[in-house]
C-alpha positions in Angstrom: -25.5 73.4 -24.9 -26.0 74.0 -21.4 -28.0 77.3 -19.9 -26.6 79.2 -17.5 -28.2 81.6 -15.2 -26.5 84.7 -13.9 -27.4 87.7 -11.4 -26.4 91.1 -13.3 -24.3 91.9 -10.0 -22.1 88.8 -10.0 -21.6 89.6 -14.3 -20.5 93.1 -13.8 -18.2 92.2 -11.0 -16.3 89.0 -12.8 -16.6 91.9 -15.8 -15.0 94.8 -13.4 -12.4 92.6 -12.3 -11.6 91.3 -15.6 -10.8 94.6 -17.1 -11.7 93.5 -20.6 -13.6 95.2 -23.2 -17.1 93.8 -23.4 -20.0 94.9 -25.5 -23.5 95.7 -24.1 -26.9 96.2 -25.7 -28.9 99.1 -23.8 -32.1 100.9 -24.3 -32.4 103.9 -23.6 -35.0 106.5 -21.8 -36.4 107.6 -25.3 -37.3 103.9 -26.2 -34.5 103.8 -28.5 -31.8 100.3 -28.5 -28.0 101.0 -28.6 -24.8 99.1 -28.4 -21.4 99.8 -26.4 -18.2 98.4 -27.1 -17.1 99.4 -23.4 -14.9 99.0 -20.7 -15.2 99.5 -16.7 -12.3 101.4 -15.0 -10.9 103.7 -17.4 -9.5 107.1 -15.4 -7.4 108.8 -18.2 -10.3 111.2 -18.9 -11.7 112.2 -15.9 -11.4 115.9 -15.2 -11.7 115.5 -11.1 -14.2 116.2 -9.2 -17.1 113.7 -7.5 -19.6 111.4 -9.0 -22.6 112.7 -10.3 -24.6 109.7 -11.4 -26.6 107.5 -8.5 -24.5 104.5 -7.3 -27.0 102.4 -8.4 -25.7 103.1 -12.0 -22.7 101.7 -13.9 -20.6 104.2 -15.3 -18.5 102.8 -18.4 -16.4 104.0 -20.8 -17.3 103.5 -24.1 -14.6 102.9 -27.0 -16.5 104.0 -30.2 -17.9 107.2 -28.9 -14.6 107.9 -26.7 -16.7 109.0 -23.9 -18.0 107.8 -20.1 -21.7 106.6 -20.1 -23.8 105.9 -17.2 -26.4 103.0 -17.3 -29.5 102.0 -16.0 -29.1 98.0 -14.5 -32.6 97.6 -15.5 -32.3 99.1 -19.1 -29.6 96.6 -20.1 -30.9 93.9 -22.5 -27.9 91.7 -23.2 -23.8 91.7 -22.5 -21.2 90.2 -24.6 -18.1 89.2 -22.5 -15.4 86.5 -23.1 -16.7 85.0 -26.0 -20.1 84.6 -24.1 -23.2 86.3 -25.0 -26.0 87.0 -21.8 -29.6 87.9 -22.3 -31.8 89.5 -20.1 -34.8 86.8 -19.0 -36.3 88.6 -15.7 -35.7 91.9 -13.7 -31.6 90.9 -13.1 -31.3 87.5 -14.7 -28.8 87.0 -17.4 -29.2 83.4 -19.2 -26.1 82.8 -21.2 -26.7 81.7 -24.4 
């Protein structure tokens, strides 16, 4: 099996473009580990109105909880996208397991 090494930047965006569902394992400010089933572009719920979350953070949507969360890039520990599972290995390197 080979190992592949990814920039988070160039993962979201082939992710973003995608428009697939992807799953996402996150920790959070309190310490504690959570998982998304989420998605990137979804507008049906917005109520208007401008962004209130840093551009620096992704904003998804996420499928389970039916709601829009924002994320810390550094805080993500691993993402699950097209039958492909990336783990974090340094500040925003992804090795693809």
């Amino acid at each position: 099996m080979k190992i592949v090494a990814e920039h988070l930047d160039n993962l979201m965006h082939k992710i973003v473009t995608s428009h697939q569902i992807f799953g996402i394992v996150y920790q959070k400010k309190s310490g504690e580990i959570t998982k998304f089933n989420a998605r990137f572009g979804v507008h049906k719920f917005l109520k208007g109105g401008k962004r209130t979350v840093p551009n620096s953070m992704y904003v998804i949507y996420d499928n389970n909880r039916k709601g829009y969360r924002a994320l810390e890039p550094s805080n993500i520990m691993q993402i699950t996208y097209n039958k492909s599972r990336y783990v974090r290995s340094s500040d925003y390197e992804f090795l693809q397991l």
